[in-house]
C-alpha positions as a printed Julia matrix, in Angstrom:
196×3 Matrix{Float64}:
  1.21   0.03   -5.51
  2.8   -3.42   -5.97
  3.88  -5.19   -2.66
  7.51  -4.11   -3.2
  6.68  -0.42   -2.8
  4.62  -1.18    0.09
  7.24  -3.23    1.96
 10.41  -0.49    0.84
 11.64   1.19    4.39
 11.31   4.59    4.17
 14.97   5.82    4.66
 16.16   9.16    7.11
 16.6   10.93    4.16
 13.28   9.86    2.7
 11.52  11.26    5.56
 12.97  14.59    5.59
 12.12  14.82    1.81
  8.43  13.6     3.02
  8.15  15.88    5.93
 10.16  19.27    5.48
 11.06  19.16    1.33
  8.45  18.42   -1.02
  5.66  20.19    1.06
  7.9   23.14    0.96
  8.12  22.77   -2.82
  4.45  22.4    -3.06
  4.15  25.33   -0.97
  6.06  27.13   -3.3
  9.47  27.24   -2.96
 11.68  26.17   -6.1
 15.19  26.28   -7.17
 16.71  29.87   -7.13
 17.29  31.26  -10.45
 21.03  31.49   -9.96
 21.38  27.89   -9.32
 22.0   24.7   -11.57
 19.34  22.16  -11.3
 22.94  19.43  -10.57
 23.7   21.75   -7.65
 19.73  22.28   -6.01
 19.7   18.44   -6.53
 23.03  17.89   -4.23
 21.63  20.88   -2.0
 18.2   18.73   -1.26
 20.03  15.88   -1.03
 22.49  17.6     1.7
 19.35  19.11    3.43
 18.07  15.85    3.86
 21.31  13.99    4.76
 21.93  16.61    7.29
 18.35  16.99    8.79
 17.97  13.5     9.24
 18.86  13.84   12.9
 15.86  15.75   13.83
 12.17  13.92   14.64
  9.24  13.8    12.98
  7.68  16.97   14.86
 10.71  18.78   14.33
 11.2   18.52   11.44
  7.33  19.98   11.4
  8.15  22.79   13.77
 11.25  23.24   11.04
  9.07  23.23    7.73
  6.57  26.24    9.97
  9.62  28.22   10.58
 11.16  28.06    6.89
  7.66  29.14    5.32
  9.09  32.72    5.66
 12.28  32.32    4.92
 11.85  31.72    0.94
 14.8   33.59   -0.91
 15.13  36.02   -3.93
 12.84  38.87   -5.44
  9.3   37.16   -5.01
 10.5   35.44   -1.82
  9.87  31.9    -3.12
 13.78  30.5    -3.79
 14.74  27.84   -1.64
 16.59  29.19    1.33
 20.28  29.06    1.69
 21.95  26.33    4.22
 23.3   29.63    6.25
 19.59  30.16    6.73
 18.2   26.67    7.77
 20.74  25.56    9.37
 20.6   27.43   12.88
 16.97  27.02   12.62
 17.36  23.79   13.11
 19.92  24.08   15.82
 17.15  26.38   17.69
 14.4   23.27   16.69
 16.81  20.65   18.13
 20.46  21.08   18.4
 22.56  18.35   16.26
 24.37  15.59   18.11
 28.25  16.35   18.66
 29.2   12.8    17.68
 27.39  13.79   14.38
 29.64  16.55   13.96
 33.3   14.86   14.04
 34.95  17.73   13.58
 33.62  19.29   16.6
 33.68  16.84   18.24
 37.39  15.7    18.04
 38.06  18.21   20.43
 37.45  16.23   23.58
 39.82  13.28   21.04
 42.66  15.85   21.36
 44.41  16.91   24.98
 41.52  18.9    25.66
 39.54  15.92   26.78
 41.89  14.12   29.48
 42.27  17.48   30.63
 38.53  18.31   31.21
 38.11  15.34   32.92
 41.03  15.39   35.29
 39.45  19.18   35.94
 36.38  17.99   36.3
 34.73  20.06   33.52
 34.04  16.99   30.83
 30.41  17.15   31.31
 30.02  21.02   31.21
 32.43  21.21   27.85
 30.94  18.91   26.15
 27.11  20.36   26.87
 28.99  24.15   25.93
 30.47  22.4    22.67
 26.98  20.69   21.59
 25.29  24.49   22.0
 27.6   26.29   20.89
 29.57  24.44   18.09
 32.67  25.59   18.96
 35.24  24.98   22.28
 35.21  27.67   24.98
 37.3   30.47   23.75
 36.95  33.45   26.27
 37.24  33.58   29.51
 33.15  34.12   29.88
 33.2   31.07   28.11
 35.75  29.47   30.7
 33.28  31.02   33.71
 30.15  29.03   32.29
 31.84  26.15   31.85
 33.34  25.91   35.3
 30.02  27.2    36.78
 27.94  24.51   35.13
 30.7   21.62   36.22
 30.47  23.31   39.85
 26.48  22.6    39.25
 26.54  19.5    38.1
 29.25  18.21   40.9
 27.12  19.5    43.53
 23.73  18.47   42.51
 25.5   14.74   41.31
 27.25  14.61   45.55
 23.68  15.18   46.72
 21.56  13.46   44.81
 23.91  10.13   45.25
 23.79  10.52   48.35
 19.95  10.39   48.51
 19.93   7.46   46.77
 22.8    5.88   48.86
 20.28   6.25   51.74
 17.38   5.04   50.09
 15.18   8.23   50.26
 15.6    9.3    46.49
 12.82  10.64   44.62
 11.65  10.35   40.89
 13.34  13.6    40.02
 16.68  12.72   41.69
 16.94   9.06   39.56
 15.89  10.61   36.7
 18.92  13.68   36.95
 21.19  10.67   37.74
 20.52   8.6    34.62
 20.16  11.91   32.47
 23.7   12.93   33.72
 25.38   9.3    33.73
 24.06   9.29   29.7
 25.55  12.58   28.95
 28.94  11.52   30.57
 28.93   8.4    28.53
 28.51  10.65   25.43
 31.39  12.11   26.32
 33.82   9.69   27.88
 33.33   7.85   24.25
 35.11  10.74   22.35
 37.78  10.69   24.66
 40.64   9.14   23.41
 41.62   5.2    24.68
 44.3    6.46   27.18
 41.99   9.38   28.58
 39.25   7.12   29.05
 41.74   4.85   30.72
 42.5    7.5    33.48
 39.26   7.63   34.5
């Protein structure tokens, strides 16, 4: 190895291809039959891009779960995205700021809205889960639920720590909860961030 290769910064998509791809190719998986070798190439290269979010030991936990999942007659093509994909929402679920898309739901009227209902925090934790805005009104029940939760548990614990008797767990639900409110106050937009 010459000092250049030794000094090189292994890049996210780099790792992914070190942890989850190419021991999944040695353990046999290859490029279904039915496939160009130009599209598996931009297929690997989107697994990695979009996998690149997950850790080391998840992308481990990942590579154990996809063992099974090998495609076509002898069971050894590489599996399809549809397949990996919510695997590795169920290993770790991707970041909604990741997902702009998704996430420019809480950019539209939607998020102003949640936060004058008080609902921002619950929304945007139903959103990361489930991909998609509440649609139903079971969805609309959680949502409100969980905001109900969080209110009440955020009054009390403040309070704690307004008196000075807080414990370990109560700081540590603060911070948790003042990190996922910053997550999403940023995708509000500039005038709904304004009104808060």
């Amino acid at each position: 190895m010459t000092d250049e290769q030794t000094t090189k910064t292994e890049t996210k998509r780099d790792r992914v291809r070190r942890i989850l791809i190419h021991p999944l190719t040695e353990w046999g998986f290859r490029k279904p039959g039915n496939v160009t070798e130009e599209k598996h190439g931009k297929f690997l290269v989107d697994l990695a891009d979009g996998l690149a979010y997950l850790s080391d030991e998840q992308l481990e936990r990942l590579r154990e779960f996809l063992k099974t999942k090998g495609e076509g007659k002898d069971r050894r093509g590489w599996p399809r995205m549809a397949t990996i994909t919510p695997l590795a929402e169920a290993v770790a679920p991707r970041p909604l700021e990741e997902v702009p898309v998704i996430a420019s739901w809480f950019g539209s009227a939607r998020g102003p809205q949640a936060l004058e209902e008080g609902t921002l925090v619950a929304e945007f934790q139903f959103v990361t889960k489930f991909k998609r805005p509440p649609l139903h009104d079971g969805d609309w029940r959680m949502v409100r639920q969980r905001a109900a939760e969080h209110d009440s548990n955020k009054r009390v614990r403040e309070d704690r720590a307004r008196r000075g008797v807080a414990d370990e767990d109560d700081r540590q639900w603060l911070a948790w909860y003042a990190k996922l409110e910053a997550r999403a106050m940023a995708l509000l937009p500039e005038q709904g961030r304004g009104a808060a």
